[in-house]
MOPAC internal coordinates of N, CA, C and O (Angstrom, degrees):
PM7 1SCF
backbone

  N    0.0000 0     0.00 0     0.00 0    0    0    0
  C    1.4444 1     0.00 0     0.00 0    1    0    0
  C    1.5287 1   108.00 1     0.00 0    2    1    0
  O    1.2310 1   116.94 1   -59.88 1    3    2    1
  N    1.3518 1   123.42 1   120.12 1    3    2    1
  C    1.4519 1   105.47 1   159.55 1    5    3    2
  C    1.4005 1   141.24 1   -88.82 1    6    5    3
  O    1.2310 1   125.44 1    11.14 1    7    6    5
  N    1.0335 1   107.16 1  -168.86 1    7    6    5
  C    1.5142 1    98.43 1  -167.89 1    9    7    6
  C    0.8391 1   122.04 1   -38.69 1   10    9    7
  O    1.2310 1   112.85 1    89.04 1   11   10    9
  N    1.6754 1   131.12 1   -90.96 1   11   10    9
  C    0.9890 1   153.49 1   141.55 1   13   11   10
  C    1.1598 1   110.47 1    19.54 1   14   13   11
  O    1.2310 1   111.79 1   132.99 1   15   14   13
  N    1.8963 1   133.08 1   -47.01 1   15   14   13
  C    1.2535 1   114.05 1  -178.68 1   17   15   14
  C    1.2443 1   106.25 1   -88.21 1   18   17   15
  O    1.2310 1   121.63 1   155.70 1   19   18   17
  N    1.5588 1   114.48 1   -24.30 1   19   18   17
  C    1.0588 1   108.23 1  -176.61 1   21   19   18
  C    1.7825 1   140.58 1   -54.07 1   22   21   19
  O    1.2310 1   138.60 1   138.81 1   23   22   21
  N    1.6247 1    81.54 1   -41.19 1   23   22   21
  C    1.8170 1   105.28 1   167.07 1   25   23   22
  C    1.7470 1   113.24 1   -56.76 1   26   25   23
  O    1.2310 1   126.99 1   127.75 1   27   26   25
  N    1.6107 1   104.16 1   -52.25 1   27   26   25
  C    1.4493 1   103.25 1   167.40 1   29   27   26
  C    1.6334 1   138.62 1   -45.51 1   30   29   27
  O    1.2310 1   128.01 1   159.13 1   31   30   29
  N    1.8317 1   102.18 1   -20.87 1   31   30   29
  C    1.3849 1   128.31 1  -163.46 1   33   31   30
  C    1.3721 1    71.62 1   -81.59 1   34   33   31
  O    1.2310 1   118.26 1   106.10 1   35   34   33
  N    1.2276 1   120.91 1   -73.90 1   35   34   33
  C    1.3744 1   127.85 1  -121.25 1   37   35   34
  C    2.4254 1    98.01 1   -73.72 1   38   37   35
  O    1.2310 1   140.42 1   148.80 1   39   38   37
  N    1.4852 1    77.98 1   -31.20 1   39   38   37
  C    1.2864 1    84.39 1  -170.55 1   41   39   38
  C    1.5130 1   115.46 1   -70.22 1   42   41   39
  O    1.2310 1   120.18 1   157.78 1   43   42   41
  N    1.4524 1   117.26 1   -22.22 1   43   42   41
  C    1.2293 1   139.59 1  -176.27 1   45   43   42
  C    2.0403 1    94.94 1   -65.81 1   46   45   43
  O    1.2310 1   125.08 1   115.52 1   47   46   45
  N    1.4157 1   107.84 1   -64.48 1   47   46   45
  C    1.3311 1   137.36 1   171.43 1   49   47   46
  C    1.8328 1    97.63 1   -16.30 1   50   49   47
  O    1.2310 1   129.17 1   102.33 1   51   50   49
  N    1.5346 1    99.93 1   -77.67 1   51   50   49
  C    1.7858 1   111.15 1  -164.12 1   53   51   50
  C    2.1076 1    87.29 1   -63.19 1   54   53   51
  O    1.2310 1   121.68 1   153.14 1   55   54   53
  N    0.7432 1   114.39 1   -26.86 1   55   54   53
  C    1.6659 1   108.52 1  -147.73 1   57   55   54
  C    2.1197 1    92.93 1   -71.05 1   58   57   55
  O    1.2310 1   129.49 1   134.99 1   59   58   57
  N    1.7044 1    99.32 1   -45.01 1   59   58   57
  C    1.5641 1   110.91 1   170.44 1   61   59   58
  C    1.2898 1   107.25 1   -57.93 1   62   61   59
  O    1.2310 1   124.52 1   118.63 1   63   62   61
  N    1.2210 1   108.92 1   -61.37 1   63   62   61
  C    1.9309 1   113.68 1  -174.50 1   65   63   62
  C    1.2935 1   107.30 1   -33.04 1   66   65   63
  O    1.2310 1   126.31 1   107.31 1   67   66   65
  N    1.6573 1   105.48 1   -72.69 1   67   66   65
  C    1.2536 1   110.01 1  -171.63 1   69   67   66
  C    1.6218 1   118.71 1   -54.11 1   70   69   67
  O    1.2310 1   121.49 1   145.76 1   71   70   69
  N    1.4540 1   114.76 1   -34.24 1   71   70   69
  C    1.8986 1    98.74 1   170.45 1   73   71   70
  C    0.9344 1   108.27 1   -81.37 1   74   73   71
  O    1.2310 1   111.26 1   146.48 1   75   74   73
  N    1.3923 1   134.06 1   -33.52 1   75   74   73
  C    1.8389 1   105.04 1   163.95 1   77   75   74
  C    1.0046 1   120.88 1   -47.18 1   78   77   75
  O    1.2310 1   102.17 1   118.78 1   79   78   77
  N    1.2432 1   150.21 1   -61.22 1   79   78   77
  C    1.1815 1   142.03 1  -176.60 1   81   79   78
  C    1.7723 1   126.34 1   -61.77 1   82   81   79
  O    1.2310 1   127.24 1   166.55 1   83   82   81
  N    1.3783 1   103.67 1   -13.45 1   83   82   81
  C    1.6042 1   100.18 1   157.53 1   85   83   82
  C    1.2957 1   121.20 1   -95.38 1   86   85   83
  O    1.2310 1   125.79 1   157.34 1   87   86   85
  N    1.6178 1   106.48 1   -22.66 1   87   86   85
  C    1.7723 1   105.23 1   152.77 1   89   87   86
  C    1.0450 1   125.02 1   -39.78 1   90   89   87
  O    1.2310 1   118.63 1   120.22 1   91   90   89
  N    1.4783 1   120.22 1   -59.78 1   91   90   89
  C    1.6878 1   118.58 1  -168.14 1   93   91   90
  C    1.5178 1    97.26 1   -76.97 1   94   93   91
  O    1.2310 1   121.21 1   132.44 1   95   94   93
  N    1.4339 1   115.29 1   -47.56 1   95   94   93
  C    1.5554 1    90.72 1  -163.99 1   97   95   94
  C    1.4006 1   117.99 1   -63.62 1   98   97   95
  O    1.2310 1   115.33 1   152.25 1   99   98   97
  N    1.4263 1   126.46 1   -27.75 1   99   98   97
  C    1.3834 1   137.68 1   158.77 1  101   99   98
  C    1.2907 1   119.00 1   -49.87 1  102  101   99
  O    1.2310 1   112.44 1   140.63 1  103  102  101
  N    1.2982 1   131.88 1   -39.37 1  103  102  101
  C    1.5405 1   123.10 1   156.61 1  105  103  102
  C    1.7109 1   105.25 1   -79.13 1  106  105  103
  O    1.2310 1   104.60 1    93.08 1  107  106  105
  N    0.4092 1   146.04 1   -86.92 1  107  106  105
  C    2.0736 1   146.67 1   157.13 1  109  107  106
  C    1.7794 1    91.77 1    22.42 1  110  109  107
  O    1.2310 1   127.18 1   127.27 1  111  110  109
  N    1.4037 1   103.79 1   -52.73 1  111  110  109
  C    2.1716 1   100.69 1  -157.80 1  113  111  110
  C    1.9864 1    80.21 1   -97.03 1  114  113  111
  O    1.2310 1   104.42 1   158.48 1  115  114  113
  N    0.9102 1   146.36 1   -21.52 1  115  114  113
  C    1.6677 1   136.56 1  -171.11 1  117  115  114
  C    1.2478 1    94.58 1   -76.30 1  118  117  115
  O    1.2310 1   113.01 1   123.80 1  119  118  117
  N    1.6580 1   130.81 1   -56.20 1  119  118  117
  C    1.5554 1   147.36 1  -136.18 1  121  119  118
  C    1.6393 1    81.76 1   -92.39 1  122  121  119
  O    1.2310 1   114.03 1   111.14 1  123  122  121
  N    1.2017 1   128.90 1   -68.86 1  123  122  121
  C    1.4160 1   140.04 1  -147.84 1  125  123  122
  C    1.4613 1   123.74 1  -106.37 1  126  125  123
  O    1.2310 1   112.76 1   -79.34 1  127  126  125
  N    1.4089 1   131.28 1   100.66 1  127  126  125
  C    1.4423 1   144.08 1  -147.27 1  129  127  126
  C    1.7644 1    85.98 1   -68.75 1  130  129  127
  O    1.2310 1   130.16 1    98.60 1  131  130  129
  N    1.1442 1    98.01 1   -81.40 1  131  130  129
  C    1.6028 1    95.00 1  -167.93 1  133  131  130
  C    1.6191 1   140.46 1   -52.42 1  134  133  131
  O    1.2310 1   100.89 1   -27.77 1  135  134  133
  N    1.4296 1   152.33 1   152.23 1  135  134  133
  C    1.5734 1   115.29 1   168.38 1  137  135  134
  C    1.3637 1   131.40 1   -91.40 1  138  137  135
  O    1.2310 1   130.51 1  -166.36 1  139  138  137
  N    1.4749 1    97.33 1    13.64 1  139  138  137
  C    1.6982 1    95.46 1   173.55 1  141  139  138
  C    1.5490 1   100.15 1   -97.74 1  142  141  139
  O    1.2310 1   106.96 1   171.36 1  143  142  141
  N    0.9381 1   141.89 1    -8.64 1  143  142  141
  C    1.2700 1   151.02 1  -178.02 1  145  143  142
  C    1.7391 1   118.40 1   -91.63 1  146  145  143
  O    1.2310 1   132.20 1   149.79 1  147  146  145
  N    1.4557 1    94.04 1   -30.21 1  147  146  145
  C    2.1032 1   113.87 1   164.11 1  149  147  146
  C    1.4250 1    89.48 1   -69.55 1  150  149  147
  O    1.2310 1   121.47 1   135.14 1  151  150  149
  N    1.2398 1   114.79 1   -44.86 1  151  150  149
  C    1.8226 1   109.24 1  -155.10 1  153  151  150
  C    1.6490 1   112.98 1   -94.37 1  154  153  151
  O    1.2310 1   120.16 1   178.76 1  155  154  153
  N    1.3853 1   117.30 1    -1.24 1  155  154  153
  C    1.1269 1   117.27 1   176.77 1  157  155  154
  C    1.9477 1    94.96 1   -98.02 1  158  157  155
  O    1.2310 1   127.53 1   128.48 1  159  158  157
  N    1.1144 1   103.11 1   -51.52 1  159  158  157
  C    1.6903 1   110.29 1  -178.38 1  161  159  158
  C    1.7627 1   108.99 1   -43.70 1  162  161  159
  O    1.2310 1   124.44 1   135.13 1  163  162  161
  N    1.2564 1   109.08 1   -44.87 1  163  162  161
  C    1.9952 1   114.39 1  -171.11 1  165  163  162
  C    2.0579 1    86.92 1   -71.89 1  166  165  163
  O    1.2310 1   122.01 1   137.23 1  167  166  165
  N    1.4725 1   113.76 1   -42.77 1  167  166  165
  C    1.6955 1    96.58 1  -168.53 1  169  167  166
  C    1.6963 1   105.19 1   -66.58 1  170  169  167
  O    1.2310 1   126.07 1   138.95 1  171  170  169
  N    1.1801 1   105.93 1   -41.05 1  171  170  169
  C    1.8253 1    97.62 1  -179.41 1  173  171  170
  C    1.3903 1    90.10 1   -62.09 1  174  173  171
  O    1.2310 1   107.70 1   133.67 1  175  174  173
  N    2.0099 1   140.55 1   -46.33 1  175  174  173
  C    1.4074 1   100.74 1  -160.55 1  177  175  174
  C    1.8713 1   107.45 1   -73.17 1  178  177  175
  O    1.2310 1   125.40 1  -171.51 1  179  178  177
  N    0.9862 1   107.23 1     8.49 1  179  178  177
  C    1.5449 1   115.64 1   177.10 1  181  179  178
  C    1.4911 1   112.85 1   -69.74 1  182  181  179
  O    1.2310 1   130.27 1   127.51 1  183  182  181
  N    1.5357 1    97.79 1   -52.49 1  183  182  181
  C    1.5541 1   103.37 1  -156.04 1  185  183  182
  C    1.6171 1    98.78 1   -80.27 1  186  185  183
  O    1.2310 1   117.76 1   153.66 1  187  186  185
  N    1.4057 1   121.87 1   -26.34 1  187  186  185
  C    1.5863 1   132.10 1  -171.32 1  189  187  186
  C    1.2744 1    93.33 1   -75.17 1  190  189  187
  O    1.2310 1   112.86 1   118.20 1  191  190  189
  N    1.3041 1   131.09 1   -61.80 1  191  190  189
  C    1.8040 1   132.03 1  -179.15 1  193  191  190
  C    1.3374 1   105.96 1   -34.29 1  194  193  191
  O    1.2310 1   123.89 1   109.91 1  195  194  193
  N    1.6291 1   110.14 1   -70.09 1  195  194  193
  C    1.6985 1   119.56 1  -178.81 1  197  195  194
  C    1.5437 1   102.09 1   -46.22 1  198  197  195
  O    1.2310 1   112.94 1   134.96 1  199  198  197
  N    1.4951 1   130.95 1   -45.04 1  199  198  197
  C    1.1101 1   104.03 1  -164.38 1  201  199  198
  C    1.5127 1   114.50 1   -57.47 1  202  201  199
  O    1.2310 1   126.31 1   126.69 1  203  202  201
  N    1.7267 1   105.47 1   -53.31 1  203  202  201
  C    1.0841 1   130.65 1  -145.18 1  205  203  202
  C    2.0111 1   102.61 1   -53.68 1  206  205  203
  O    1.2310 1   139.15 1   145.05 1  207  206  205
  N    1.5569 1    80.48 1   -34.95 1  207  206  205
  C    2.1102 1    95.11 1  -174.85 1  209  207  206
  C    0.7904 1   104.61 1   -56.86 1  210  209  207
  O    1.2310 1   118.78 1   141.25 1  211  210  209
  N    1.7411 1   119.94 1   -38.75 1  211  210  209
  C    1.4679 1   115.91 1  -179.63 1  213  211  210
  C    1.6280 1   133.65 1   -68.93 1  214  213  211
  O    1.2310 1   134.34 1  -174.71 1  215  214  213
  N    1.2929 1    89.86 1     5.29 1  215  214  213
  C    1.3196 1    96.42 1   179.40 1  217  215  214
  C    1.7229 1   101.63 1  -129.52 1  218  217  215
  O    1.2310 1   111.22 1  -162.78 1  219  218  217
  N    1.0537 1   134.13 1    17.22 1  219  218  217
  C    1.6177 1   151.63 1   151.34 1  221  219  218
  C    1.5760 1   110.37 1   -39.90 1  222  221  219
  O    1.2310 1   122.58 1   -71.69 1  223  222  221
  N    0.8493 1   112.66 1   108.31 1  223  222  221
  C    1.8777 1   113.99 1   160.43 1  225  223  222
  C    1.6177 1    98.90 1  -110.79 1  226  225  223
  O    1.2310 1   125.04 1    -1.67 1  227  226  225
  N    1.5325 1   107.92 1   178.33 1  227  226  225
  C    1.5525 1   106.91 1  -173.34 1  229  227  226
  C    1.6868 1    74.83 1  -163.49 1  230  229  227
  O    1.2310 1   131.70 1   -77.37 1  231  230  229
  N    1.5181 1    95.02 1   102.63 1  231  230  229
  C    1.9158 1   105.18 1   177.44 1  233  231  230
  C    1.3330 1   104.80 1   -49.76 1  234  233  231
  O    1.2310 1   125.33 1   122.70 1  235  234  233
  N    1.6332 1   107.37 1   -57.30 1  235  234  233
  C    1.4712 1   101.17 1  -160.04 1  237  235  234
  C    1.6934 1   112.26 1   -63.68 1  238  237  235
  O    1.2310 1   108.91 1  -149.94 1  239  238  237
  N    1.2306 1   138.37 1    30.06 1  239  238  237
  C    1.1007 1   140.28 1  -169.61 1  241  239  238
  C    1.8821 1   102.56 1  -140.40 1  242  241  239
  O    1.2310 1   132.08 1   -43.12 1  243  242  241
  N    1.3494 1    94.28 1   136.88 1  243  242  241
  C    1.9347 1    94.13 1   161.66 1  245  243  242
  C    0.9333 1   116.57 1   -55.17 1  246  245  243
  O    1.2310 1   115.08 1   -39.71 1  247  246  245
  N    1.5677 1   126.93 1   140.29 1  247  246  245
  C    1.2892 1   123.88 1  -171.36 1  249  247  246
  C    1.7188 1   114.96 1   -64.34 1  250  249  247
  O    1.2310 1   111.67 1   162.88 1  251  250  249
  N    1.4211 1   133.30 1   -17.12 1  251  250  249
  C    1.6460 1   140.54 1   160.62 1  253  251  250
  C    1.7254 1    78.04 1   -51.44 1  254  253  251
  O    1.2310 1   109.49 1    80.46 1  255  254  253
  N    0.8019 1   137.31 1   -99.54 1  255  254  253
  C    1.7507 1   150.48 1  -119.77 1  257  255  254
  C    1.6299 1   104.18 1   -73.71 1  258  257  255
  O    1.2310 1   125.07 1   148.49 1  259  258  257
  N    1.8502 1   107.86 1   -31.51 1  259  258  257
  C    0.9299 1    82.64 1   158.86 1  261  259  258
  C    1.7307 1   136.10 1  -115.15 1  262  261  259
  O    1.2310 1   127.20 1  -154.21 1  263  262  261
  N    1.2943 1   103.75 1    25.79 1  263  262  261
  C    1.7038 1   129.74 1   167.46 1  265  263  262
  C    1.8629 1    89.41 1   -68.85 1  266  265  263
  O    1.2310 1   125.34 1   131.24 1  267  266  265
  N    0.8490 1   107.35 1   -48.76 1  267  266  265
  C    1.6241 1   121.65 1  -173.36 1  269  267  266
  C    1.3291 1   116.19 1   -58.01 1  270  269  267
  O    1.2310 1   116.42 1   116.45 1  271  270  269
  N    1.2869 1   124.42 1   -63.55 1  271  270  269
  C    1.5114 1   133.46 1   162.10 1  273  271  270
  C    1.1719 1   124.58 1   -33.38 1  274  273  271
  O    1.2310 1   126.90 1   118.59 1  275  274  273
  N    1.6279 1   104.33 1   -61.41 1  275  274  273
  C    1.6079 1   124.30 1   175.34 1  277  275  274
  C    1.4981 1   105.21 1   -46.05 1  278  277  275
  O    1.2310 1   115.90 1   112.01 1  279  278  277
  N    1.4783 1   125.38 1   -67.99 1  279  278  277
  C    1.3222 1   124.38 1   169.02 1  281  279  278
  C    1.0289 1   125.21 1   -49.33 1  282  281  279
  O    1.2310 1   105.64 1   152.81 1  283  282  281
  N    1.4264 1   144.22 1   -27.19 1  283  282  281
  C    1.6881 1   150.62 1   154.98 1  285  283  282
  C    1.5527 1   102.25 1   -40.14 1  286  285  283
  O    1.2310 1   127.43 1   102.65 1  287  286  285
  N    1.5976 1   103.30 1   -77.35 1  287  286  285
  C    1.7355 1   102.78 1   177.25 1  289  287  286
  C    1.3273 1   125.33 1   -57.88 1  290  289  287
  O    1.2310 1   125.46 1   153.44 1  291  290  289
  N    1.2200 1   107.11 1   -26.56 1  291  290  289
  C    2.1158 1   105.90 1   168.18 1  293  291  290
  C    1.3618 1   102.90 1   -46.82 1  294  293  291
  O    1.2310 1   122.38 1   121.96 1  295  294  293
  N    1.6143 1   113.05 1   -58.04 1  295  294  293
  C    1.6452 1   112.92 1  -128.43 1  297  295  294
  C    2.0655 1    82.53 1   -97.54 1  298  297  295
  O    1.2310 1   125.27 1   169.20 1  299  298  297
  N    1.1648 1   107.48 1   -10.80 1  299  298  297
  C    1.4967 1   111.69 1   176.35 1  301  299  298
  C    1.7002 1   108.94 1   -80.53 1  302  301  299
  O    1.2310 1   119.62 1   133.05 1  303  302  301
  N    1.4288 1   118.34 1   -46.95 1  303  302  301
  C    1.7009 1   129.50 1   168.87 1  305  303  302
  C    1.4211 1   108.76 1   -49.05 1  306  305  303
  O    1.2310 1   119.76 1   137.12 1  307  306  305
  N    1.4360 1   118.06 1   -42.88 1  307  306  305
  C    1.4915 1   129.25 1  -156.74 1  309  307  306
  C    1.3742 1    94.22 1   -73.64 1  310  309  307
  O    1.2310 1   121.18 1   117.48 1  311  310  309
  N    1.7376 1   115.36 1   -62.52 1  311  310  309
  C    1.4952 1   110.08 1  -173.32 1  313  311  310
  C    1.2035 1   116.16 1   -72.92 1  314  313  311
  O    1.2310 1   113.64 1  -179.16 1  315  314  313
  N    1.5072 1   129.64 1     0.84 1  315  314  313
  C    1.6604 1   121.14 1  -174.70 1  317  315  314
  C    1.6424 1    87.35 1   -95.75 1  318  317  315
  O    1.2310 1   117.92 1   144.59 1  319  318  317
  N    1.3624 1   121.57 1   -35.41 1  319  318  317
  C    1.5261 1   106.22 1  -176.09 1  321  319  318
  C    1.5310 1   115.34 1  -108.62 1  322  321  319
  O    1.2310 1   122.51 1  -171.47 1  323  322  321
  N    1.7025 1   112.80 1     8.53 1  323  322  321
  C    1.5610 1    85.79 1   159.50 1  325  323  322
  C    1.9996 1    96.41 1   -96.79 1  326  325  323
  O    1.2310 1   108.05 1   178.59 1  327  326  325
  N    1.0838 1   139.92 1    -1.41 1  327  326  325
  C    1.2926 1   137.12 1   173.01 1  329  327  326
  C    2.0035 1    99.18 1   -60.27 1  330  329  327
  O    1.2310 1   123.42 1   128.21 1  331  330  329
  N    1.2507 1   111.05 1   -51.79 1  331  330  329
  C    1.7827 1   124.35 1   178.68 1  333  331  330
  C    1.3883 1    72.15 1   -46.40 1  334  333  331
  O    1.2310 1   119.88 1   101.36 1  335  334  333
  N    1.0985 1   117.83 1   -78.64 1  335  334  333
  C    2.1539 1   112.29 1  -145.71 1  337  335  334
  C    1.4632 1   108.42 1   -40.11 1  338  337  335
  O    1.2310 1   119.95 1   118.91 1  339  338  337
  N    1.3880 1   117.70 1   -61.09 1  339  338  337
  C    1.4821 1   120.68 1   174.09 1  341  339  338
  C    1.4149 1   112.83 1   -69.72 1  342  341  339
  O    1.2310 1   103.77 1  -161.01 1  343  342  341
  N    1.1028 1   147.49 1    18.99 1  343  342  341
  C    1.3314 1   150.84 1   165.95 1  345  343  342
  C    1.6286 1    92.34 1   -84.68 1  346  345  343
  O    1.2310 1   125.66 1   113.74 1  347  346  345
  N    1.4192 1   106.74 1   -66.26 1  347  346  345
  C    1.2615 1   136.26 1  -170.02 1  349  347  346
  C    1.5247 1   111.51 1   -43.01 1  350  349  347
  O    1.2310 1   125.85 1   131.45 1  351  350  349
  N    0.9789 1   106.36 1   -48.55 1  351  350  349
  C    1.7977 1   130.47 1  -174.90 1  353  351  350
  C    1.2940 1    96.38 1   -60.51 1  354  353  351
  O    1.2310 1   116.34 1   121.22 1  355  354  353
  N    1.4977 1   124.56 1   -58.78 1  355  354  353
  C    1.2835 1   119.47 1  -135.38 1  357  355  354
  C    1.5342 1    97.42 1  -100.56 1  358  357  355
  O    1.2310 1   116.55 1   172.67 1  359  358  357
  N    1.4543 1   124.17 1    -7.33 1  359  358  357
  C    1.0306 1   135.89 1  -165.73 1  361  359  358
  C    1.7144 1    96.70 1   -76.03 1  362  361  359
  O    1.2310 1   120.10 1   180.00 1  363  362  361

């Protein structure tokens, strides 16, 4: 890949991240009066996501590659939504 697409990948990447994470917290503050109650609701959808990855296969992949994947998107879910938590906090 060269550069160029690569930067585009990547830039595409933060541009999703970042509206997910004003998605949930925007339903999180509509759904939920209080903010410890936004911020307890995004860690269970944290801890339910992580579970769920952990139990992710991806057929079309060897099961190494896709033990591998699954763990890429965990540890990628974890930091896009524990970053929401401390957004959240500090807000």
């Amino acid at each position: 890949m060269d550069r160029e697409k690569y930067l585009e990948l990547s830039a595409r990447i933060v541009a999703v991240e970042y509206l997910v994470k004003r998605t949930i917290w925007t339903l999180a503050s509509t759904q939920i009066a209080d903010k410890t109650g936004q911020i307890d609701a995004v860690d269970v959808l944290r801890q339910d996501a992580i579970s769920s990855l952990r139990r992710a296969t991806f057929p079309s992949l060897d099961p190494a590659a896709s033990d591998h994947v699954a763990a890429l998107a965990e540890e990628s879910l974890d930091r896009i939504l524990t970053e929401l938590l401390a957004e959240m906090e500090a807000e």
